[in-house]
C-alpha positions in Angstrom: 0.0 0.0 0.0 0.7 3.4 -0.4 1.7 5.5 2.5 -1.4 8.6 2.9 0.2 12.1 3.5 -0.3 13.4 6.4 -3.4 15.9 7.1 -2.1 19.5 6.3 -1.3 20.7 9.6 0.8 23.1 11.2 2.3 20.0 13.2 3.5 17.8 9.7 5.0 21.3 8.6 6.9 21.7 11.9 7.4 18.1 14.0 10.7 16.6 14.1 12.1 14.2 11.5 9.8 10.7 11.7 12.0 8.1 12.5 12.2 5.2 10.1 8.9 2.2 10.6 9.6 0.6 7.0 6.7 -1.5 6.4 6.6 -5.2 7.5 7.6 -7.3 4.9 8.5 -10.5 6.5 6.7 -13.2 8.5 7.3 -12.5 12.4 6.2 -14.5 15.6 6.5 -12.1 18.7 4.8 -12.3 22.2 2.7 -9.3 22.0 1.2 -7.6 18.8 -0.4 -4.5 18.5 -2.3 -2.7 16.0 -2.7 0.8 16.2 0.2 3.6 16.3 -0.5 6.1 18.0 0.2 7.2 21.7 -2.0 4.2 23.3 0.3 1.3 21.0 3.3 3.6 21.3 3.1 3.4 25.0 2.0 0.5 25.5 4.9 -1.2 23.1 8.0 1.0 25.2 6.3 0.0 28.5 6.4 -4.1 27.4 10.0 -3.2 25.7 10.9 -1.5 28.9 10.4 -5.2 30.7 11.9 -7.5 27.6 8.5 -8.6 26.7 9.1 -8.2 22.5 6.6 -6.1 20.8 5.8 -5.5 17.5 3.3 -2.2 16.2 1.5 -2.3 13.0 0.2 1.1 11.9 -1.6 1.4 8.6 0.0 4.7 7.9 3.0 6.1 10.1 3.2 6.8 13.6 0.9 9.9 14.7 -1.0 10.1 11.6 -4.5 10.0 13.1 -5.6 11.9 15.9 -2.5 11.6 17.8 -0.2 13.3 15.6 -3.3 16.0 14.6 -4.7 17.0 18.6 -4.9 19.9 20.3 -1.8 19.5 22.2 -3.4 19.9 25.4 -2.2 17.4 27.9 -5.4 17.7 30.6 -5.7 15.5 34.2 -8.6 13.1 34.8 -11.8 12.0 33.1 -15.1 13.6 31.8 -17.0 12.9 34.7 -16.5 14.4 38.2 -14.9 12.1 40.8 -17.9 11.7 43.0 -19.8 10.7 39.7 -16.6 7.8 39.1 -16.8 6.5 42.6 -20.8 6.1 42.5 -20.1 4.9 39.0 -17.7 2.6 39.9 -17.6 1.8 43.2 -15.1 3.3 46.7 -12.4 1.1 45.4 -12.0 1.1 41.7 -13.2 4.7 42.1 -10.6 5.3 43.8 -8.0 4.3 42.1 -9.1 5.3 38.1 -9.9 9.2 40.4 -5.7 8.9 40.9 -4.9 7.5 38.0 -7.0 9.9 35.5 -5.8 12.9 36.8 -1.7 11.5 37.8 -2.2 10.9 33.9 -0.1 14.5 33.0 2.5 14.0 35.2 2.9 10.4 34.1 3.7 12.0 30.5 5.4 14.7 31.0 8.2 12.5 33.3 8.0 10.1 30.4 9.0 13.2 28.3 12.0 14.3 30.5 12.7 10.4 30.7 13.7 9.9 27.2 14.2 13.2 26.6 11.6 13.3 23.6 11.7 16.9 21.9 8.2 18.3 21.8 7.4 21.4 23.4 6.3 20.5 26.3 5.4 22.9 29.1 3.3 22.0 32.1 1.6 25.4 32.9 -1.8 24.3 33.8 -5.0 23.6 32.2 -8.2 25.5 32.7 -11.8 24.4 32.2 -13.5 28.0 31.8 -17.4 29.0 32.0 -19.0 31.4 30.6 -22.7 31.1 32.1 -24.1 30.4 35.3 -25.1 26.9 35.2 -21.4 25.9 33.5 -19.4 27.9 36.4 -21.4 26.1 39.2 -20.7 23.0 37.9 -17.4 23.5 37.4 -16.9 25.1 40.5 -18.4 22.1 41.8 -15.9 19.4 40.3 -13.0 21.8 41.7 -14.5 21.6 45.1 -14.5 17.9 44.6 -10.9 17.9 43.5 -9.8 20.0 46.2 -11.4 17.8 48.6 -8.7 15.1 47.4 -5.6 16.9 47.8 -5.2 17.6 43.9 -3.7 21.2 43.2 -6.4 22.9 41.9 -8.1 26.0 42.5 -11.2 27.7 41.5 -10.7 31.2 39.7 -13.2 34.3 39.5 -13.8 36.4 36.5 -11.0 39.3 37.0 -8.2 36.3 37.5 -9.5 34.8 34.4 -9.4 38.0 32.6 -5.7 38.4 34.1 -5.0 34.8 32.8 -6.5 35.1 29.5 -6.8 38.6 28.4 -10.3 38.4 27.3 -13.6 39.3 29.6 -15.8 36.0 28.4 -15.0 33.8 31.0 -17.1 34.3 34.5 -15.3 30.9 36.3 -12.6 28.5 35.8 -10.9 25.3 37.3 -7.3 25.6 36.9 -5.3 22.6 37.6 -1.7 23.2 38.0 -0.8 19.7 36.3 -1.9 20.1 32.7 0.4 21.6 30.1 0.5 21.3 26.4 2.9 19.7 23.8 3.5 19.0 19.9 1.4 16.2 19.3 3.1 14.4 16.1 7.1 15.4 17.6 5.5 13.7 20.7 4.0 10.6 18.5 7.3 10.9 16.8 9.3 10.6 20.1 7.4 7.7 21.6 8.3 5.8 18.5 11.6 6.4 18.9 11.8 5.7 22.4 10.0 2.4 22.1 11.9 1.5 19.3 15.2 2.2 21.5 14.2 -0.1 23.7 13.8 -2.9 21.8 10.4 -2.7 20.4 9.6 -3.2 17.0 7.3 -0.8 14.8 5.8 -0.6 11.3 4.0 1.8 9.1 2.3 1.2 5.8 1.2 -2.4 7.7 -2.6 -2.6 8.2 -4.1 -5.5 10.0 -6.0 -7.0 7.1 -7.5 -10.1 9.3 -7.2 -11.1 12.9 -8.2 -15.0 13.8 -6.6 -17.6 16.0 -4.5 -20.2 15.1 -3.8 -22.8 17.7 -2.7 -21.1 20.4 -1.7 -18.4 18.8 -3.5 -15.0 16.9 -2.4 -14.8 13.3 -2.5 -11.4 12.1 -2.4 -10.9 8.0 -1.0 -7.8 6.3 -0.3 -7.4 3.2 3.0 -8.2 3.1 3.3 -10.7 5.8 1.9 -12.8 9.0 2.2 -12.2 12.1 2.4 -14.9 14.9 1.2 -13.8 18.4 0.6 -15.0 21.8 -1.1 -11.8 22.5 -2.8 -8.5 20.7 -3.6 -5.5 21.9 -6.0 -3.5 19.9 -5.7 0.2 20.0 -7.1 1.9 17.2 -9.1 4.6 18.6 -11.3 6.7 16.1 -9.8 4.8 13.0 -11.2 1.4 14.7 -12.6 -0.9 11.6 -14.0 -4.6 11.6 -10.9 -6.5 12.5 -12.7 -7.5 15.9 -16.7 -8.1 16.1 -19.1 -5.3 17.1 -16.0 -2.9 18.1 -16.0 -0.4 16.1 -20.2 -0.1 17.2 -18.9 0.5 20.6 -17.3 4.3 19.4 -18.8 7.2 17.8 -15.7 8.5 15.2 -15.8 12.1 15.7 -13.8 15.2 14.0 -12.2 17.6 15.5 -11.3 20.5 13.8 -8.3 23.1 14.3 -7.1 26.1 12.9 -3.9 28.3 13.6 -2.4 31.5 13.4 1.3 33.0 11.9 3.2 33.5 14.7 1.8 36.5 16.7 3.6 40.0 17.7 5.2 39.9 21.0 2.4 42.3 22.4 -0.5 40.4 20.7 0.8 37.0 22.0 1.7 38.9 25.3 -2.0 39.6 26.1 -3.5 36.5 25.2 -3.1 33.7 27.9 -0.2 35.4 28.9 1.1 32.8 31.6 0.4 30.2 28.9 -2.1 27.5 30.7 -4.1 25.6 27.9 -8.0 26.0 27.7 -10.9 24.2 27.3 -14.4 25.9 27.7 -17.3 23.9 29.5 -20.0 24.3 27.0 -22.3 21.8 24.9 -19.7 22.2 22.2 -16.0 22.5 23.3 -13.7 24.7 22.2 -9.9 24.8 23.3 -7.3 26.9 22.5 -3.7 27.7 23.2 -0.9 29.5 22.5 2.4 27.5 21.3 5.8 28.4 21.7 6.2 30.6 18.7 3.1 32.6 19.9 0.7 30.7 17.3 -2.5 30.9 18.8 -4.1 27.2 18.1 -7.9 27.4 18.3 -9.7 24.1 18.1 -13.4 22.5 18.4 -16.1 20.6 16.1 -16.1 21.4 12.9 -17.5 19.1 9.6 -17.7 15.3 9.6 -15.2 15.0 7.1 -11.6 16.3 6.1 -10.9 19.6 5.8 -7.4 21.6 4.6 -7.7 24.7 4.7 -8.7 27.2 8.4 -11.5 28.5 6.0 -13.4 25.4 6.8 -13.7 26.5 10.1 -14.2 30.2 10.1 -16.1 30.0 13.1 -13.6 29.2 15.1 -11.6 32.2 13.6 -14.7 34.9 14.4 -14.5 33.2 17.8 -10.9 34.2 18.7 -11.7 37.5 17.0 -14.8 37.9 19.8 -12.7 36.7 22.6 -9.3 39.2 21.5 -10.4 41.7 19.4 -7.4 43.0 18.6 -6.4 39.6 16.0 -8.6 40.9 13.4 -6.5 41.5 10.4 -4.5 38.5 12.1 -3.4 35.3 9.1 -4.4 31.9 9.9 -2.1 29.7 8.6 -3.6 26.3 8.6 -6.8 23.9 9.4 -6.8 20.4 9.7 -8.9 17.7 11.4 -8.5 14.3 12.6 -10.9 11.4 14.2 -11.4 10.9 17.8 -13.1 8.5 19.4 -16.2 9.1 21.5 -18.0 6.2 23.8 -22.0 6.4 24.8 -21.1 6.7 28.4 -17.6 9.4 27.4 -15.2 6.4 29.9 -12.3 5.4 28.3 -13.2 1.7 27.3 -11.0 -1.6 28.4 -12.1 -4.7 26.8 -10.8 -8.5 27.3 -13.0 -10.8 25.2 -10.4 -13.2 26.0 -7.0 -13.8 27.9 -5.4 -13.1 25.3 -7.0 -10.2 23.6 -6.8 -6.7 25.0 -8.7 -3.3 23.8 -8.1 -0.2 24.8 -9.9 3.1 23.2 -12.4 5.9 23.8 -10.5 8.8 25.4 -13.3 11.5 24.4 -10.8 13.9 23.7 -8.1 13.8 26.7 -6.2 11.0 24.9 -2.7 12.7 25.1 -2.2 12.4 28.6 -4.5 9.2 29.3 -3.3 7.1 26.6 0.1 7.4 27.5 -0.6 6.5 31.1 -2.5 3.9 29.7 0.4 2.3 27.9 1.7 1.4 31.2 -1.8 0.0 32.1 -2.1 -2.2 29.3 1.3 -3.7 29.5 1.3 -4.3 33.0 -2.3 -6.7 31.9 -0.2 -8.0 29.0 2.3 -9.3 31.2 0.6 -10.2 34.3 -2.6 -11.0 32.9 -6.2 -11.5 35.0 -4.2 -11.5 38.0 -2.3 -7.9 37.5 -5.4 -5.6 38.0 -5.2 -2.0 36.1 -6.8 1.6 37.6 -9.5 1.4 35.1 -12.2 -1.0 35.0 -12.3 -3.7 31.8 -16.0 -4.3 30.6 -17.7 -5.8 27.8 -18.4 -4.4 24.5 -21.5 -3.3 23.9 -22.4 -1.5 20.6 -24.0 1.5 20.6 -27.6 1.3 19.3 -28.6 2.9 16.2 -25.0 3.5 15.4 -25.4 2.9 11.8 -26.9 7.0 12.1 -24.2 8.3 14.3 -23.0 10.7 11.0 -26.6 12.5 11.7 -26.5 12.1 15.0 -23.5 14.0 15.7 -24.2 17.0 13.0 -27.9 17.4 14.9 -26.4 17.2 18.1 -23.3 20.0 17.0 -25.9 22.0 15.6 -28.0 22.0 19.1 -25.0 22.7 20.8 -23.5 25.8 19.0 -27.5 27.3 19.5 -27.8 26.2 23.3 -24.3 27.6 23.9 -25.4 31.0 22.1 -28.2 31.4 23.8 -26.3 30.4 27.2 -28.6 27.5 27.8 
């Protein structure tokens, strides 16, 4: 097969040289397999590689292509649901536990970063989950009180800090936890592969998983080059998930998310927006998020069309957003737009499947996946290894496929549609 460029982003035009995944072109037997490159089968393969278990990637296109190399960059702590809402979910215990692992989940990466010394801009300068009504700030101030109430470094910030912090008036209260940060997401996906590769792990791009049944005691993965041998497989394909495994990819609703960025900003125009440089994501019925990188691009991001776009002019609204929030970028060039698939689960957990001993899925990171799939490498290699016996901080569940899901593509556009009018009209 032929190797798809990568989406037109201001991240192809400015990661770090790819290191070299030729495609597989020879018949391999390994202990673990895993399909899927991005950060969750990145991880995952350096964490078994870190512990001599040998581990082999197959990645249909290169390492970061899908929504790993094309994110918002924000690396943001815990899940979408509040902690009390995890522990009555979940129960005291696992509550517990997936409440400390969720939201440990930025510091995990950003030690992996210093670790290996992966070259990504990173910065770990806080994230904040802003309001801009009534309801939204008591909800959030809610979750911070929860947080709080744990120990976790977080605070909850009134409207003239958050005009301080961000240099714009929209935002009436925010939750600002001191652990998030932000990053480049394909020099990141980029790094991982390196660092799992220099470890002793094995990875290849241009080598979908054309077929996955067992044979003997083994799985026996075709591509189209070559079969792999495995005693185990880890499945982590995310928003690109197909039919390789029954009723998975019915589980997750594929969605796009849409970015567009500026040139890099004057000094005093990048000076007086988010000047302290925390990432942010508003609480609303349709996110946005937005930050400003290291070469004072300002990176705005949220939903835009359910298909592939190329050009910021696909999502001008996100553009006449920035220019309500700062008024003085008006006149400003936007440089680029691009999109990429996440994946989205009916109840917005990450999902952990075992349908056997030997088969493990991970996906479903509703939109937090830099920080939470990485974690999550260590997870799912630590299961790998240890199997039923070596319990993980998230709980593993069946796979149930979402009903109806054949109409997800007109679910989602009615449901964006609602949500840009209801957060209009601030209901």
């Amino acid at each position: 097969m032929t190797r798809l460029p990568l989406p037109p982003s201001l991240y192809a035009d400015t990661a770090v040289t790819p290191v070299d995944t030729p495609p597989l072109d020879a018949d391999k037997r390994v202990s673990v397999a895993i399909v899927g490159g991005g950060y969750t089968g990145l991880s995952t393969a350096l964490h078994l590689a870190e512990q001599g278990v040998e581990a082999l990637v197959l990645e249909a296109q290169e390492p970061g292509w899908g929504a790993s190399g094309n994110n918002g960059g924000h690396t943001n702590p815990g899940l979408k649901h509040d902690p009390d809402q995890i522990e009555a979910d979940f129960g005291a215990e696992l509550g517990r536990r997936m409440i400390a692992f969720s939201y440990g989940t930025t510091n995990f990466t950003h030690d992996l970063i210093r670790r290996y010394q992966i070259p990504c801009e990173a910065r770990q300068n806080g994230t904040l989950r802003a309001a801009y009504n009534e309801a939204s700030a008591a909800a959030i101030e809610k979750t911070a009180q929860q947080c709080i109430r744990r120990g976790m470094p977080v605070s909850y910030l009134n409207r003239e800090q958050l005009r301080e912090m961000t240099g714009t008036d929209r935002y009436i209260g925010a939750m600002l936890d001191t652990r998030g940060g932000d990053l480049h997401p394909l020099s990141y996906a980029r790094g991982l592969a390196r660092a799992a590769i220099s470890a002793g792990a094995k990875v290849h791009g241009e080598t979908p998983a054309l077929s996955l049944r067992r044979e003997g005691s083994r799985w026996r993965i075709e591509t189209p080059r070559a079969v792999v041998l495995a005693d185990k497989v880890l499945l982590a394909t995310n928003g690109f998930t197909d039919n390789l495994w029954p009723a998975l990819r019915r589980t997750i609703v594929p969605v796009f998310s849409s970015i567009a960025a500026t040139a890099p900003l004057s000094d005093d125009v990048a000076q007086s927006i988010m000047p302290t440089r925390p990432v942010l994501y508003e609480s609303g019925h349709i996110t946005v998020y937005y930050r400003v990188d290291q070469q004072n691009r300002l990176l705005m991001g949220g939903r835009g069309p359910m298909r592939w776009i190329r050009s910021p002019n696909d999502v001008a609204y996100l553009m006449r957003y920035a220019e309500r929030l700062w008024p003085q970028l008006k006149g400003v060039a936007w440089t680029h737009g691009w999109n990429s698939r996440l994946a989205i689960t009916g109840d917005h957990y990450p999902h952990v499947h075992e349908p056997t001993e030997s088969i493990l899925i991970s996906l479903g990171y509703n939109g937090r996946g830099v920080a939470l799939a990485t974690a999550m490498g260590a997870q799912l290699a630590r299961r790998l290894i240890g199997g039923a016996k070596a319990e993980i901080d998230m709980p593993i569940t069946g796979i149930k496929p979402i009903p109806m899901h054949a109409f997800w593509p007109v679910g989602v556009t009615t449901a964006v549609f609602a949500g840009r009018v209801r957060d209009r009209l601030g209901i």
